[in-house]
N, C-alpha and C positions, 0 to 999 in steps of 0.2 A: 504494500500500500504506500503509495509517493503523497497523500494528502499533504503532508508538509515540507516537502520537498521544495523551496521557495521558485515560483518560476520569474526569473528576473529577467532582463534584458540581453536580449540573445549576445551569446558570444560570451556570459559570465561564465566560471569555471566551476567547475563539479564541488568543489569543497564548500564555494559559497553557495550555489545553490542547495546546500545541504546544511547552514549553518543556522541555528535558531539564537537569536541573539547576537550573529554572528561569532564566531572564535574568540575574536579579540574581545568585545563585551564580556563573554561568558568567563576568561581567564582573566580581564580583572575585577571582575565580582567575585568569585571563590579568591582572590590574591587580596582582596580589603576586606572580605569578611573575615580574614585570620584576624587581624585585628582592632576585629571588635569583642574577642573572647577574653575573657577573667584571665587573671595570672595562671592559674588551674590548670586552662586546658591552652594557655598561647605558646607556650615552649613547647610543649608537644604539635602542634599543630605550624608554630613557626618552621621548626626543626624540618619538616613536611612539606612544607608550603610549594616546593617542586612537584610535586607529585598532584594534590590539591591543585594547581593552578595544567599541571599538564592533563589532570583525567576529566579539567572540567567537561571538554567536548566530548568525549567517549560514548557519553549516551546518542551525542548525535552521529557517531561513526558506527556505531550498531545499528541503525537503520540501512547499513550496506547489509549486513548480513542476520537482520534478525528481522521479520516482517511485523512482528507485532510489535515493534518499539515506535512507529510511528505517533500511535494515538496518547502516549503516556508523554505527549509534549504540548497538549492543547483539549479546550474543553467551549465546543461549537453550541456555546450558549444559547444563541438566536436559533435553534434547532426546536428548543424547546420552550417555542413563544414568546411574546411581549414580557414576559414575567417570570424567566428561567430559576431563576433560582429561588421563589417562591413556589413553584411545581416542581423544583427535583426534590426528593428527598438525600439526605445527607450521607447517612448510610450507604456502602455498596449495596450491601443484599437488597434493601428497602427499592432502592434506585433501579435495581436491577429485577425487579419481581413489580415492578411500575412499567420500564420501559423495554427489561430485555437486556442481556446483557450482549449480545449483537450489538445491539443499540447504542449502547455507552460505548461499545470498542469501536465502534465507525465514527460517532461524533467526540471524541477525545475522553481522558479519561486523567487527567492533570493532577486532581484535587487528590484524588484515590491512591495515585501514583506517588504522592508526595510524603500521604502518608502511611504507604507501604516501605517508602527506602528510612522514614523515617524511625519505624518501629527496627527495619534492619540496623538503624545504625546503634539502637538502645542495645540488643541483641550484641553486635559489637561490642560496644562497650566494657556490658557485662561481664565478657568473654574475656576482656584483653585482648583482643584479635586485632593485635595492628593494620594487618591489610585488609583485615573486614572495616575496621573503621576508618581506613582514610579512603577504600573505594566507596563505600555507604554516602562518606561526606561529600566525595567530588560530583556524585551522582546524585544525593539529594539538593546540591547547592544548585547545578544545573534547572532541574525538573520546578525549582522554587521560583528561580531566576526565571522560567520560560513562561510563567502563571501571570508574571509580573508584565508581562508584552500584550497590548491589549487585540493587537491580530491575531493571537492566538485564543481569542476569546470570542471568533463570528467563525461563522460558512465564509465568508467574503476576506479571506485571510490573509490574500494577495492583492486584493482589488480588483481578482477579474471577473466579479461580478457587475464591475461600475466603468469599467473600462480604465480600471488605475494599475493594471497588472505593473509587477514589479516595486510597489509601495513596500511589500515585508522588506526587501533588502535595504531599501532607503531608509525606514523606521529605526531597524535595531542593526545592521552590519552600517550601511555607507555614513550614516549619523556619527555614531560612536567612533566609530575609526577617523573621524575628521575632525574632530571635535572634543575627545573624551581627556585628552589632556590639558583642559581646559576648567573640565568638572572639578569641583570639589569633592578631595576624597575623605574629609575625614564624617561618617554619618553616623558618631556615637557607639553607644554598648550594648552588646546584645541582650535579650531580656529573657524571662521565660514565659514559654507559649502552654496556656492550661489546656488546650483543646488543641491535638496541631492538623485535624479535618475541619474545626471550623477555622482556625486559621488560613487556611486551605484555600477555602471557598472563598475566605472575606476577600483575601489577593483577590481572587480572580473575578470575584466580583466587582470589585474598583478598577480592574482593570478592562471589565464589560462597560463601563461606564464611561471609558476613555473609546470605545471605540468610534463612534459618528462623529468626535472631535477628530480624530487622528484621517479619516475619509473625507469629511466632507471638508477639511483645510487643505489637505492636498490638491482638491479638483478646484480649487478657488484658486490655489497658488497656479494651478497648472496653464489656467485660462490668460495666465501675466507672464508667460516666459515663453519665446517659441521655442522649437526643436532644437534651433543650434545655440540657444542658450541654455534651455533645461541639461541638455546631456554632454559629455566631454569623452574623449577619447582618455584613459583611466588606466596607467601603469598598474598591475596587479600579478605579483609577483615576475616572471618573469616576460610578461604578456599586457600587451595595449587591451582594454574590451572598452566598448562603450561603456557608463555608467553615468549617475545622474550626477551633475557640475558641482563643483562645489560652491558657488553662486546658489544655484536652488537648493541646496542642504541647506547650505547658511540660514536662507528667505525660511525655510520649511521651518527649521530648528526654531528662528526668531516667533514666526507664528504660533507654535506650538504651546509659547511661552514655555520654555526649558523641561518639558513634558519627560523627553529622552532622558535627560541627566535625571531628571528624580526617580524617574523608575529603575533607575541604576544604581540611586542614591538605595532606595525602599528594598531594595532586593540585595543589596547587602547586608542591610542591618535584617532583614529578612534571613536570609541564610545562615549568618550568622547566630542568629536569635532560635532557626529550629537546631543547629549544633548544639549550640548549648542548653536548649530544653533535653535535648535527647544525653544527654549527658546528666544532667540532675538527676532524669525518669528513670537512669540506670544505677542510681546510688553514689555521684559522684568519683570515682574509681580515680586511680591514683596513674595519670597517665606520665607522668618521670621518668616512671620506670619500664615506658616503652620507648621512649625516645631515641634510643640506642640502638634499639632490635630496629629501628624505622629506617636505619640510614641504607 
């Protein structure tokens, strides 16, 4: 299943058409969420932070070879009416004995997702399982991050249902890459999360909220820039592709009112925040003395 497979502007390369948040986003969210954690767990996780910052994308490199990892990166709100998240229930089983759980695997499955690697990484903890718990973290950090994108939250996820195709890459890959050293990284201390499925939802609900902002600014900017100003010929790695200018990033980003940077902002103290709930919920464990075995 390709649902989220970003379809961009032809001639972009396989990696990015494959990247949610794009790469770069997604390594320095798991790279600032290290620290926002307690003295407790930031030497262990410092110590780490290679690894953490290299597995962030892994979930989205398993979509090569695993078909069901698509839909555990997005949750097609607008699937389920004017009023989604007042008609889903919370619950998998509930949700899935409502809708099917066919159902939930084709329109995404995000919330569920988040707190399945979540309870994994408690499970870690528990254990001492060094490589259980920094693959747990790099893959829960991603799946939190992706909740946090609000085109991961419609059917129209690309824009090609409004004629905006190739908006996902401009949102969270061409934005952030042009811009992200610009943001502000310090966004406080993680906290603890009492519920981490309603926490779940609540992301992804704020970030259903963000979505007719994020479409209907784009087609307004679009109508102000012709073709050979909206798009540039775009060194990208070792290859020219078209991509969108950085003129219209700029206009887009300025529109948005810094929309981008704070979801970048919210989804590290987000990830950060379910690490260390899942570390509490495990009895606070004395992670020192894995630091060593981690190198």
């Amino acid at each position: 299943m390709k649902r989220r497979i970003v379809l961009s502007l032809s001639g972009i390369c396989l990696i990015l058409l494959c990247s949610s948040w794009g790469f770069f986003a997604h390594y320095r969210i798991n790279s600032l969420a290290v620290y926002t954690l307690p003295k407790a767990m930031a030497t262990f996780y410092k110590a780490n932070i290679n690894y953490i910052v290299e597995h962030a994308v892994s979930a989205d490199k398993r979509r090569y070879v695993d078909s069901t990892e698509a839909p555990r990166h997005y949750f097609d709100a607008d699937h389920y009416g004017k009023r989604p998240f007042m008609a889903m229930p919370l619950k998998w089983k509930d949700a899935a004995a409502k809708y099917t759980a066919d159902t939930l695997d084709k329109y995404g499955t995000v919330p569920w997702t988040i707190q399945y690697q979540y309870y994994k990484l408690v499970r870690a903890f528990k254990a001492h399982d060094t490589t259980g718990i920094l693959s747990a973290s790099a893959n829960l950090g991603h799946y939190v991050a992706d909740a946090h994108v609000p085109l991961h939250l419609t059917l129209n996820y690309n824009g090609q249902l409004t004629g905006q195709t190739g908006i996902h890459a401009l949102w969270e890959s061409r934005i952030p890459e042009l811009f992200a050293d610009k943001y502000r990284p310090i966004t406080g201390k993680a906290r603890y999360i009492e519920n981490p499925l309603n926490e779940a939802f609540r992301i992804c609900r704020a970030s259903f909220k963000s979505v007719d902002t994020v479409l209907r600014f784009e087609r307004l900017l679009s109508k102000t820039f012709p073709p050979d100003k909206k798009y540039a010929m775009v060194l990208h790695g070792k290859k020219q592709i078209q991509d969108y200018s950085e003129a219209y990033s700029a206009a887009y980003q300025k529109m948005l009112g810094g929309m981008v940077e704070r979801k970048m902002r919210e989804s590290v103290i987000s990830v950060g925040s379910f690490w260390y709930s899942a570390w509490v919920d495990a009895g606070q464990p004395d992670l020192n003395s894995l630091t060593l075995k981690a190198q």
